[in-house]
mmCIF file as Biopython writes it, N, C-alpha, C and O atoms, coordinates in Angstrom:
data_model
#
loop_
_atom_site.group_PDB
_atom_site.id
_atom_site.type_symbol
_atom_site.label_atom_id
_atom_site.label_alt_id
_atom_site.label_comp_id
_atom_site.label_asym_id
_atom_site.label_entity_id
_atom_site.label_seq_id
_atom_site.pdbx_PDB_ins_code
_atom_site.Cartn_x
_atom_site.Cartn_y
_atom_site.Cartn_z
_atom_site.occupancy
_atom_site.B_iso_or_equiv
_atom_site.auth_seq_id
_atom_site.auth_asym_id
_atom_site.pdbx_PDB_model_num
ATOM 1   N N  . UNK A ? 1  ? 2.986   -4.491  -11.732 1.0 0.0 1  A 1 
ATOM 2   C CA . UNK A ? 1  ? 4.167   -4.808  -10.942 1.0 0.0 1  A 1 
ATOM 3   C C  . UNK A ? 1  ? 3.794   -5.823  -9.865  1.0 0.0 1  A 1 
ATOM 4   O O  . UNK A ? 1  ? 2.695   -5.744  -9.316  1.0 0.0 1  A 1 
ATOM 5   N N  . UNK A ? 2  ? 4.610   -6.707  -9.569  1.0 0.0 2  A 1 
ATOM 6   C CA . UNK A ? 2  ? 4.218   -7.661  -8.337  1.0 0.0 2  A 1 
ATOM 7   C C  . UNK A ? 2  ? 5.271   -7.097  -7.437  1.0 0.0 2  A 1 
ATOM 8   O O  . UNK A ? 2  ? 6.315   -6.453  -7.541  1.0 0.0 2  A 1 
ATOM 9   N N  . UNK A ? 3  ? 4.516   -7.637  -6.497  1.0 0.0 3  A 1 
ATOM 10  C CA . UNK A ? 3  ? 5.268   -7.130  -5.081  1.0 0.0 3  A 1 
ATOM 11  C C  . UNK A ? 3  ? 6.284   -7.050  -4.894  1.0 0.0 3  A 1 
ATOM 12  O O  . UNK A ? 3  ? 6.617   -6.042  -4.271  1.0 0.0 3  A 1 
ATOM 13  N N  . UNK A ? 4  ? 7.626   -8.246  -5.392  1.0 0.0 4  A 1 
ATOM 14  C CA . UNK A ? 4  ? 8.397   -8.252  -5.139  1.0 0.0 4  A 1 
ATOM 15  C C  . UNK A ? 4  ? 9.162   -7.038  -5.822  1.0 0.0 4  A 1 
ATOM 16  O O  . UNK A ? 4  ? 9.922   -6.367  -5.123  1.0 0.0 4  A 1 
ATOM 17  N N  . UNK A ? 5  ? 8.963   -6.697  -7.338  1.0 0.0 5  A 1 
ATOM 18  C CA . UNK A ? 5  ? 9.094   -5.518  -8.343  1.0 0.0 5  A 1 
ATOM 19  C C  . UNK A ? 5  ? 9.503   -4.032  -7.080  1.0 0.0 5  A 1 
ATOM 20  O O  . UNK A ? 5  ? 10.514  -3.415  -6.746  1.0 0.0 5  A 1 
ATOM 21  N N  . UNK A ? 6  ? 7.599   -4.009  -6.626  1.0 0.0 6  A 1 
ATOM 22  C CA . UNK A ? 6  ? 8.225   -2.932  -5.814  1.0 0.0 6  A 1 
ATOM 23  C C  . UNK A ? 6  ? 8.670   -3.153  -4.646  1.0 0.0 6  A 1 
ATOM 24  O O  . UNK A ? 6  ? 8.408   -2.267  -3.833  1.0 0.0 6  A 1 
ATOM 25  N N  . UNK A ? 7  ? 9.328   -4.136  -4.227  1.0 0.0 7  A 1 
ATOM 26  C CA . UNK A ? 7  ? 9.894   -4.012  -3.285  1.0 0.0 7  A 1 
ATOM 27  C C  . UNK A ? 7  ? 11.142  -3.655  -3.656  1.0 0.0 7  A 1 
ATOM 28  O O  . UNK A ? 7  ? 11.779  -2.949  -2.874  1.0 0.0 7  A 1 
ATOM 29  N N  . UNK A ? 8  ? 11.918  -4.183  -5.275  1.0 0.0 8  A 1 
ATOM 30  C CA . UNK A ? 8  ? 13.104  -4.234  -5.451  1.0 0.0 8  A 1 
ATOM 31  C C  . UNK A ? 8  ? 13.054  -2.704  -5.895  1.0 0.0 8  A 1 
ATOM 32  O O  . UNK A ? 8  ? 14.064  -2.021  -5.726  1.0 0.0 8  A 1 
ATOM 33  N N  . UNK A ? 9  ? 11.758  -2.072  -6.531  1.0 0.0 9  A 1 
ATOM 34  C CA . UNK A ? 9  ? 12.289  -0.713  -6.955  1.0 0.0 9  A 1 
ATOM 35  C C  . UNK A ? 9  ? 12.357  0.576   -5.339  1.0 0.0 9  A 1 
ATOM 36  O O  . UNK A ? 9  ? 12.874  1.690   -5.246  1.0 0.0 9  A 1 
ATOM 37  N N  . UNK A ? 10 ? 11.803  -0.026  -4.610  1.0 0.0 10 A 1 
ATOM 38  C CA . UNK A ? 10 ? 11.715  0.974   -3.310  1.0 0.0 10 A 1 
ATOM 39  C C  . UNK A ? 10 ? 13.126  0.929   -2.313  1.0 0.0 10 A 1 
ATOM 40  O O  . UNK A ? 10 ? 13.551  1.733   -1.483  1.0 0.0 10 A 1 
ATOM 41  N N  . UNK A ? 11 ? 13.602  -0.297  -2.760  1.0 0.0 11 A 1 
ATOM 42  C CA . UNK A ? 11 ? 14.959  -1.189  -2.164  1.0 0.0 11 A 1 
ATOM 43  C C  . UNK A ? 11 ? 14.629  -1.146  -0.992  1.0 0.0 11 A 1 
ATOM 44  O O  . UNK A ? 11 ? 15.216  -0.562  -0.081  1.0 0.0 11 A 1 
ATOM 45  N N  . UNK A ? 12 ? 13.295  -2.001  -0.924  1.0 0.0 12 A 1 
ATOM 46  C CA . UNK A ? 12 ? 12.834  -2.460  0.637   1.0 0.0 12 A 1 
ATOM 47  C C  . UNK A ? 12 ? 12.538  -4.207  0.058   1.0 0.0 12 A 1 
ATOM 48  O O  . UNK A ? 12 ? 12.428  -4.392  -1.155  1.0 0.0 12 A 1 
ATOM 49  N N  . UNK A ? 13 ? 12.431  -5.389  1.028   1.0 0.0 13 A 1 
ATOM 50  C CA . UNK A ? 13 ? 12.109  -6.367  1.428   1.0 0.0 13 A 1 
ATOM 51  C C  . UNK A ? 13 ? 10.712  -6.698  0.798   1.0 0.0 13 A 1 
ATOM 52  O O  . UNK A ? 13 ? 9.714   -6.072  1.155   1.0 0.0 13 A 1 
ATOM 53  N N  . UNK A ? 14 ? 10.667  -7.490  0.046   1.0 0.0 14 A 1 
ATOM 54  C CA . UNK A ? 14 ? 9.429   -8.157  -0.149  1.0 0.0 14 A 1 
ATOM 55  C C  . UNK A ? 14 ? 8.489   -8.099  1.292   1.0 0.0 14 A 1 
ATOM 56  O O  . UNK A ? 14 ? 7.435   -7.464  1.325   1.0 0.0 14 A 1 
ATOM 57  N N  . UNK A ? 15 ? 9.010   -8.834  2.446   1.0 0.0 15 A 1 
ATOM 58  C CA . UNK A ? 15 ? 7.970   -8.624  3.625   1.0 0.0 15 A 1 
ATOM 59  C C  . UNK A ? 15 ? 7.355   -7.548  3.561   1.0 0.0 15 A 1 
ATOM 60  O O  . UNK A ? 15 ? 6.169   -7.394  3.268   1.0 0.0 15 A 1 
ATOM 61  N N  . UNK A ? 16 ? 8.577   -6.299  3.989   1.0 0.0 16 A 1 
ATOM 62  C CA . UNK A ? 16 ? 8.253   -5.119  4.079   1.0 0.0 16 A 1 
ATOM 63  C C  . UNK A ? 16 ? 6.675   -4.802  3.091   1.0 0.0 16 A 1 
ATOM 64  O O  . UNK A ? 16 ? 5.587   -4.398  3.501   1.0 0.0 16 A 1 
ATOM 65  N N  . UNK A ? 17 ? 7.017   -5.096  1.984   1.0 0.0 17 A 1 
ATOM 66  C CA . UNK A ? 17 ? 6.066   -4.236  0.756   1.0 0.0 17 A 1 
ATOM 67  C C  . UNK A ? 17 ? 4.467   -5.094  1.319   1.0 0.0 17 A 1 
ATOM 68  O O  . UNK A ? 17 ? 3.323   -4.659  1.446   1.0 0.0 17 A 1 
ATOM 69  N N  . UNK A ? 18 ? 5.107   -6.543  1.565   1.0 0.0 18 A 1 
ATOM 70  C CA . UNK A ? 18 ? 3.623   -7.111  1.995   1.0 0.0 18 A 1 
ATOM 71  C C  . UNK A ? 18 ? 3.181   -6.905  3.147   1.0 0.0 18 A 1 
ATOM 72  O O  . UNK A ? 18 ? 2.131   -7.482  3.431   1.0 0.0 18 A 1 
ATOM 73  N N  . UNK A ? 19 ? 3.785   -6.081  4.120   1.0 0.0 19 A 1 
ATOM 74  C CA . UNK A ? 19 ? 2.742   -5.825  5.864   1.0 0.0 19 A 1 
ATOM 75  C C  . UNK A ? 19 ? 2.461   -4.593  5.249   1.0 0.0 19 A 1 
ATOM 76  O O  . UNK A ? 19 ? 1.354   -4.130  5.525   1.0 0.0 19 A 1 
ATOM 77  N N  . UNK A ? 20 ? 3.178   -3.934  4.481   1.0 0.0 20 A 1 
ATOM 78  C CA . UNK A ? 20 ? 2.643   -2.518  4.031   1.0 0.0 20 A 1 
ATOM 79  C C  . UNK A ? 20 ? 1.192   -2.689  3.224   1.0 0.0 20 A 1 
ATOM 80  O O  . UNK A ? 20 ? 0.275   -1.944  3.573   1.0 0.0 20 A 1 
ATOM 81  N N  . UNK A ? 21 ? 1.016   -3.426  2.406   1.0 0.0 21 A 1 
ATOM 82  C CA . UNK A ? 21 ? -0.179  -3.853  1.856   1.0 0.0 21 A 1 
ATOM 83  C C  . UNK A ? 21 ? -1.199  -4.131  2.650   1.0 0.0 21 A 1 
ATOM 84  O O  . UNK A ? 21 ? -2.332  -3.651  2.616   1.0 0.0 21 A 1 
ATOM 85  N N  . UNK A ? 22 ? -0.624  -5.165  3.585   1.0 0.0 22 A 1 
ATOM 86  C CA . UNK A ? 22 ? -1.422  -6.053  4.553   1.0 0.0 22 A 1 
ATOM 87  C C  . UNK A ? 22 ? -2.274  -4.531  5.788   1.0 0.0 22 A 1 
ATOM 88  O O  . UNK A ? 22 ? -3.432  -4.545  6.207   1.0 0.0 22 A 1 
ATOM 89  N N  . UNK A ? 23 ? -1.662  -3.900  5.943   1.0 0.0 23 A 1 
ATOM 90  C CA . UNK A ? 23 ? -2.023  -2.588  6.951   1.0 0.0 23 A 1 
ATOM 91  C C  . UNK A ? 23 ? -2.968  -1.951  6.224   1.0 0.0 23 A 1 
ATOM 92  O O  . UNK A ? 23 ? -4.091  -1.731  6.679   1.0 0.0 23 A 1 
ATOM 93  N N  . UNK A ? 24 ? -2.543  -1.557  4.887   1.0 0.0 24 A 1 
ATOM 94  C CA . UNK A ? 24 ? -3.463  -0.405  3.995   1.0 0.0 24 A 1 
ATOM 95  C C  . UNK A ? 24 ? -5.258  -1.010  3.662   1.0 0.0 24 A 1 
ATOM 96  O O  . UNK A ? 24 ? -6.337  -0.436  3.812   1.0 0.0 24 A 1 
ATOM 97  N N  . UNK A ? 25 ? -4.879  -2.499  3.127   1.0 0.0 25 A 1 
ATOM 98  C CA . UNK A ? 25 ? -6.339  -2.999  3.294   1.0 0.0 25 A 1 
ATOM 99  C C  . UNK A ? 25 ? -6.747  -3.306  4.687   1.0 0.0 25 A 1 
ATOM 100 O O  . UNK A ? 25 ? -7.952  -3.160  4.892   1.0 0.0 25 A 1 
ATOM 101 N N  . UNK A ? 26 ? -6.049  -3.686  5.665   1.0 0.0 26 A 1 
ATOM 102 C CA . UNK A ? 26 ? -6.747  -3.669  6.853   1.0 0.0 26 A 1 
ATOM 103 C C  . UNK A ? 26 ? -7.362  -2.095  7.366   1.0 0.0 26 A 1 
ATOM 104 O O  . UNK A ? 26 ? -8.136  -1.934  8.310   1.0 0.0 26 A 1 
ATOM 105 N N  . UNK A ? 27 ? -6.766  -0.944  6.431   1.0 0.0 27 A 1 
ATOM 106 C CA . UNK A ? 27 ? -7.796  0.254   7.566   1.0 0.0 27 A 1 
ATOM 107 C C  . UNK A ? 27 ? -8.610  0.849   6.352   1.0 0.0 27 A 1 
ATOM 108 O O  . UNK A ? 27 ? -9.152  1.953   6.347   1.0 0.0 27 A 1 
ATOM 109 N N  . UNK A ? 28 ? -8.602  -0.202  5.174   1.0 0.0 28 A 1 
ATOM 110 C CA . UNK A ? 28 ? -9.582  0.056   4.142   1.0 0.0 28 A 1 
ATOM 111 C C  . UNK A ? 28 ? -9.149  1.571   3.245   1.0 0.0 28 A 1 
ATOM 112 O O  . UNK A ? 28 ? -9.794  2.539   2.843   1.0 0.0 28 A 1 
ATOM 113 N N  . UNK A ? 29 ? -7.740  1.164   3.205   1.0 0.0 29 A 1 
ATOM 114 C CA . UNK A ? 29 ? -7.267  2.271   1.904   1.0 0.0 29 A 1 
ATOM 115 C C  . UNK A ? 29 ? -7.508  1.667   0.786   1.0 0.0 29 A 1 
ATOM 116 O O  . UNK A ? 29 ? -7.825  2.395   -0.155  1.0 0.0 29 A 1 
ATOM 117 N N  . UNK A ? 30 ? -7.444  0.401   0.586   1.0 0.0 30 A 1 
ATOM 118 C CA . UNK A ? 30 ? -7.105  -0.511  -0.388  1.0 0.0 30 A 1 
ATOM 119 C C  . UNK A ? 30 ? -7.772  -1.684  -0.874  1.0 0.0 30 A 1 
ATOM 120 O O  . UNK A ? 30 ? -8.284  -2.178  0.131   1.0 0.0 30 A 1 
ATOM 121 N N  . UNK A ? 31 ? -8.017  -2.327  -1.766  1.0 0.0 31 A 1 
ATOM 122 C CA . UNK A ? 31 ? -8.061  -3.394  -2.043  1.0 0.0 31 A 1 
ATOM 123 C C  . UNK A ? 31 ? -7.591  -4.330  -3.330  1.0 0.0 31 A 1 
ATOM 124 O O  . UNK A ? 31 ? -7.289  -3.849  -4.423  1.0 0.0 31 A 1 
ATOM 125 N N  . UNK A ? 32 ? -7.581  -5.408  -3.095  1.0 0.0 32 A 1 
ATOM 126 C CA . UNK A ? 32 ? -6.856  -6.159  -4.148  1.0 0.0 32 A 1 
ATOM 127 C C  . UNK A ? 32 ? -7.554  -7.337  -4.697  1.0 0.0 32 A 1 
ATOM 128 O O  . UNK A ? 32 ? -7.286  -8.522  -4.502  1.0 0.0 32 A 1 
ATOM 129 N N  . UNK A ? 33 ? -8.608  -6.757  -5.501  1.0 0.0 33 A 1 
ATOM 130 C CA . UNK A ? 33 ? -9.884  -7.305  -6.076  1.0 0.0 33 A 1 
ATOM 131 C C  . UNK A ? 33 ? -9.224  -8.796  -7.382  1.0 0.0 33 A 1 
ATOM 132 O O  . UNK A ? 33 ? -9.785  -9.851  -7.677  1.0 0.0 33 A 1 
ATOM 133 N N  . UNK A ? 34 ? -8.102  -8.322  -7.782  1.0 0.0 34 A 1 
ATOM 134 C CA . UNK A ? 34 ? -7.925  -9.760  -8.580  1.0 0.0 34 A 1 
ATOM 135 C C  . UNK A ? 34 ? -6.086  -9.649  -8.295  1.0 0.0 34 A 1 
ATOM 136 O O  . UNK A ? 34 ? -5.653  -8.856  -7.458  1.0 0.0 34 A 1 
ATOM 137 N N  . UNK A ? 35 ? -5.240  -10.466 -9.035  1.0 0.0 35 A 1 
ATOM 138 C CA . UNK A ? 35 ? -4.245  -10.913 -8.879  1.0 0.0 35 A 1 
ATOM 139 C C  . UNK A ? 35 ? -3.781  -9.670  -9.811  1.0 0.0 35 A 1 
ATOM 140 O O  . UNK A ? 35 ? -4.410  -9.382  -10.829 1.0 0.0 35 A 1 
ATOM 141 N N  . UNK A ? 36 ? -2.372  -8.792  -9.292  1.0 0.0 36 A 1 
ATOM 142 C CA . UNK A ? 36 ? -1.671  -7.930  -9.788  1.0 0.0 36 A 1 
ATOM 143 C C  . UNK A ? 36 ? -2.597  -6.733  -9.991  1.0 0.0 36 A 1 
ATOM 144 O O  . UNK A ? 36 ? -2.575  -6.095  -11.043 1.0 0.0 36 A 1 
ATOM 145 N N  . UNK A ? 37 ? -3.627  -6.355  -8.708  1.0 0.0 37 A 1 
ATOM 146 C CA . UNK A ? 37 ? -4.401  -5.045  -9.308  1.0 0.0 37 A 1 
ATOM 147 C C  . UNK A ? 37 ? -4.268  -4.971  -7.476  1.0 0.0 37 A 1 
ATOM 148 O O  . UNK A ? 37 ? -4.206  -5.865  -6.632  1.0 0.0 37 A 1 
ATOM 149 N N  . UNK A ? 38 ? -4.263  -3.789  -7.397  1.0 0.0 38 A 1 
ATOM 150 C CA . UNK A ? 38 ? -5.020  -2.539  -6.434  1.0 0.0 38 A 1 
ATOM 151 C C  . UNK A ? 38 ? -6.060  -1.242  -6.790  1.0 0.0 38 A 1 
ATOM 152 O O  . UNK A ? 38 ? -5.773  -0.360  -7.599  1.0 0.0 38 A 1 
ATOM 153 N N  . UNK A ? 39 ? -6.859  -1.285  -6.304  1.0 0.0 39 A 1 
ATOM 154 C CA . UNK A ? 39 ? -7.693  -0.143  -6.304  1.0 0.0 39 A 1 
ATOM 155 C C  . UNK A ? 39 ? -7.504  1.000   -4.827  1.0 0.0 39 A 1 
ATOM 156 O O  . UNK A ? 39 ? -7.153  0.682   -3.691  1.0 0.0 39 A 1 
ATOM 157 N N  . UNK A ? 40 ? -7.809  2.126   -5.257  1.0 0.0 40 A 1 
ATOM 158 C CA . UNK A ? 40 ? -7.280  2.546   -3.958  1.0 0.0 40 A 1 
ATOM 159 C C  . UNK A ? 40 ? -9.050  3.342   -3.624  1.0 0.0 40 A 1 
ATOM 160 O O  . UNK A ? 40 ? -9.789  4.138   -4.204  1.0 0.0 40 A 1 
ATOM 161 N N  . UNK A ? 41 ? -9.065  2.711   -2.631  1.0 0.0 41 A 1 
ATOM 162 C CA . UNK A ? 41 ? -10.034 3.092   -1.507  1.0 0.0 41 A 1 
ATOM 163 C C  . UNK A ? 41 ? -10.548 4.811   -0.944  1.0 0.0 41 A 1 
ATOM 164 O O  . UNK A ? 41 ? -11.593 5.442   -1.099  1.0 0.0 41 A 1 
ATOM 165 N N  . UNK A ? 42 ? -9.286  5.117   -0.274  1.0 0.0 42 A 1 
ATOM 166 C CA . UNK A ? 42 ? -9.358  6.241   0.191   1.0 0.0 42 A 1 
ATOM 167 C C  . UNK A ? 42 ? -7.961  7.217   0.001   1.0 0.0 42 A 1 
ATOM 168 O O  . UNK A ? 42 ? -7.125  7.475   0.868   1.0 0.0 42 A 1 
ATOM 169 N N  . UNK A ? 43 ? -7.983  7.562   -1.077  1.0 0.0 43 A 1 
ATOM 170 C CA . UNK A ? 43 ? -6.966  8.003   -1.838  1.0 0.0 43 A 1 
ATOM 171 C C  . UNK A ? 43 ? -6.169  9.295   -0.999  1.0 0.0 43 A 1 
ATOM 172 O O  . UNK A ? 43 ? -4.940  9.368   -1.000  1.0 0.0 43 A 1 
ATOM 173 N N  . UNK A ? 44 ? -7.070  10.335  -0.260  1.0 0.0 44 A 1 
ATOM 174 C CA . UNK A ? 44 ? -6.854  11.443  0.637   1.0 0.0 44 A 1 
ATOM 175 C C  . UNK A ? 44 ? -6.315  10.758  2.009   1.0 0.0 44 A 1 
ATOM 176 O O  . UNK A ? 44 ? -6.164  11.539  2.949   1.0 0.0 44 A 1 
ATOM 177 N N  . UNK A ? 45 ? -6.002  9.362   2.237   1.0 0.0 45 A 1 
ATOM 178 C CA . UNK A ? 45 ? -5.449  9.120   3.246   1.0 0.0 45 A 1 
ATOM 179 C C  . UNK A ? 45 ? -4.247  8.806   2.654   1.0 0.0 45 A 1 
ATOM 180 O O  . UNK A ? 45 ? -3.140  9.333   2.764   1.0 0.0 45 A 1 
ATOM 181 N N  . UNK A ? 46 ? -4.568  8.026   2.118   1.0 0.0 46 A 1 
ATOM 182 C CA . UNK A ? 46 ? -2.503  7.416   0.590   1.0 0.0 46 A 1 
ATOM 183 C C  . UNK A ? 46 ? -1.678  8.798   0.796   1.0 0.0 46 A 1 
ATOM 184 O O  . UNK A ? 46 ? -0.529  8.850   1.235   1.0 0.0 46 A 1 
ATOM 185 N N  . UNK A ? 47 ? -2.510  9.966   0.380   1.0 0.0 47 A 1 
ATOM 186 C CA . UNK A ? 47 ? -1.750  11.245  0.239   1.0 0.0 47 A 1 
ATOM 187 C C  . UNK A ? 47 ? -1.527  11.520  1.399   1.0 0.0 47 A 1 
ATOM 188 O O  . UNK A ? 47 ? -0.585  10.865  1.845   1.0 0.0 47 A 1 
ATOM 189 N N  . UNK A ? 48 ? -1.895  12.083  1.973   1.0 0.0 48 A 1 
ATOM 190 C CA . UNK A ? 48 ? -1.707  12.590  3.607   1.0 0.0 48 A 1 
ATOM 191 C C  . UNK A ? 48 ? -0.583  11.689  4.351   1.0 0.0 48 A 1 
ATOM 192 O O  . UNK A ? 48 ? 0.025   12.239  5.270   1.0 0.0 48 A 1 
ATOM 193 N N  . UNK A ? 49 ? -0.309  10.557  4.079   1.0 0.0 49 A 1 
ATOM 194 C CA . UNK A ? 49 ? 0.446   9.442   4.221   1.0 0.0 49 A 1 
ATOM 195 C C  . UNK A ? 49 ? 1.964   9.593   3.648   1.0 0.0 49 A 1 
ATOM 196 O O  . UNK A ? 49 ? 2.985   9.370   4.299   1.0 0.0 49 A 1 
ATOM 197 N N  . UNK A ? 50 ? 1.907   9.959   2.480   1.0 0.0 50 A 1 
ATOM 198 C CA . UNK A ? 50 ? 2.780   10.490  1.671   1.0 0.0 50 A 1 
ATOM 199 C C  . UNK A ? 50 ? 3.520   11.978  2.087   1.0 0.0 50 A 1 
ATOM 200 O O  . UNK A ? 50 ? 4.691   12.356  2.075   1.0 0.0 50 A 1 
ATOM 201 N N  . UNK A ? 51 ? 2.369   12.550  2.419   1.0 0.0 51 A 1 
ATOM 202 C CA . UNK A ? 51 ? 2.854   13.840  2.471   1.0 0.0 51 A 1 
ATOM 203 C C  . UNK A ? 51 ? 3.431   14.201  3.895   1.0 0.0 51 A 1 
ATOM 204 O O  . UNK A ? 51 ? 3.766   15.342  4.214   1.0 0.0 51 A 1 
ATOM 205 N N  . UNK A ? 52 ? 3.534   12.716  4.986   1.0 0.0 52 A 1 
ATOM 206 C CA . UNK A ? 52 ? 4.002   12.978  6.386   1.0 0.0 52 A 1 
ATOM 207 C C  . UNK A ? 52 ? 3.256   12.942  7.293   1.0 0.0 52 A 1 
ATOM 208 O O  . UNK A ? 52 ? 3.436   12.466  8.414   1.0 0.0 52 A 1 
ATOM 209 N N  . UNK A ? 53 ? 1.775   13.778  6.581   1.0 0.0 53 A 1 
ATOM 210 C CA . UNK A ? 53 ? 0.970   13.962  7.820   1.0 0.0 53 A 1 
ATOM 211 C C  . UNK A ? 53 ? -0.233  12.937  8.211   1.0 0.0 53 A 1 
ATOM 212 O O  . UNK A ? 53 ? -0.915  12.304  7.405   1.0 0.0 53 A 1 
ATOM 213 N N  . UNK A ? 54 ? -0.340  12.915  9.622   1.0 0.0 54 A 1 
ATOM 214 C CA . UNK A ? 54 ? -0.813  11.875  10.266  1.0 0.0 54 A 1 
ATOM 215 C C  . UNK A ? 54 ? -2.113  11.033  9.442   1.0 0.0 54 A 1 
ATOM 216 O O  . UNK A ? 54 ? -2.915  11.836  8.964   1.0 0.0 54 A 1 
ATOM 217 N N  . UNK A ? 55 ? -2.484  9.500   9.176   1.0 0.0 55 A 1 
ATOM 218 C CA . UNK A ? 55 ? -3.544  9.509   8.338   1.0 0.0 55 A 1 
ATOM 219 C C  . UNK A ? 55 ? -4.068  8.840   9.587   1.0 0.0 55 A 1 
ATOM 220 O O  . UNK A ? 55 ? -3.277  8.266   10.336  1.0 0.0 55 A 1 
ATOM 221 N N  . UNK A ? 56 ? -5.458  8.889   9.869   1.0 0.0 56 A 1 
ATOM 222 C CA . UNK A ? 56 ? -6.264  8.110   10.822  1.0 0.0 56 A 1 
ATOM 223 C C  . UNK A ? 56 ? -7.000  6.602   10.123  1.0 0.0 56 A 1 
ATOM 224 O O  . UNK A ? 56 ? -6.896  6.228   8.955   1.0 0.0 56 A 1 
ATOM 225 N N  . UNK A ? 57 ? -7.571  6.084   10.980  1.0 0.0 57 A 1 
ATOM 226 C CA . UNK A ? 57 ? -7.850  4.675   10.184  1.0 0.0 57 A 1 
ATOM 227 C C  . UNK A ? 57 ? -9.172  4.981   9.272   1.0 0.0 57 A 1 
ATOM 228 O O  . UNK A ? 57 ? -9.638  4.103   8.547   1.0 0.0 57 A 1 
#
């Protein structure tokens, strides 16, 4: 999916989906090793994130 994809399936803003990206690799949940891939970093923060509760950097 490219960004814009989920932005249209979340029915949020392309920006939106990209500072959301832009945050997750900046506290090293994430990375985006080639074009149309993520790997996820620290997966117990994604969740905790998900689940409401507070994730630290």
């Amino acid at each position: 999916m490219t960004r814009a994809d989920i932005a249209d399936f979340l029915g949020r803003t392309l920006e939106t989906v990209s500072r959301g990206f832009t945050a997750f690799r900046r506290r090293g949940w994430i990375r985006e090793p080639a074009h149309r891939r993520v790997e996820l970093l620290r997966r117990p923060a994604l969740l905790d994130l998900v689940e409401g509760e507070a994730a630290g950097p």
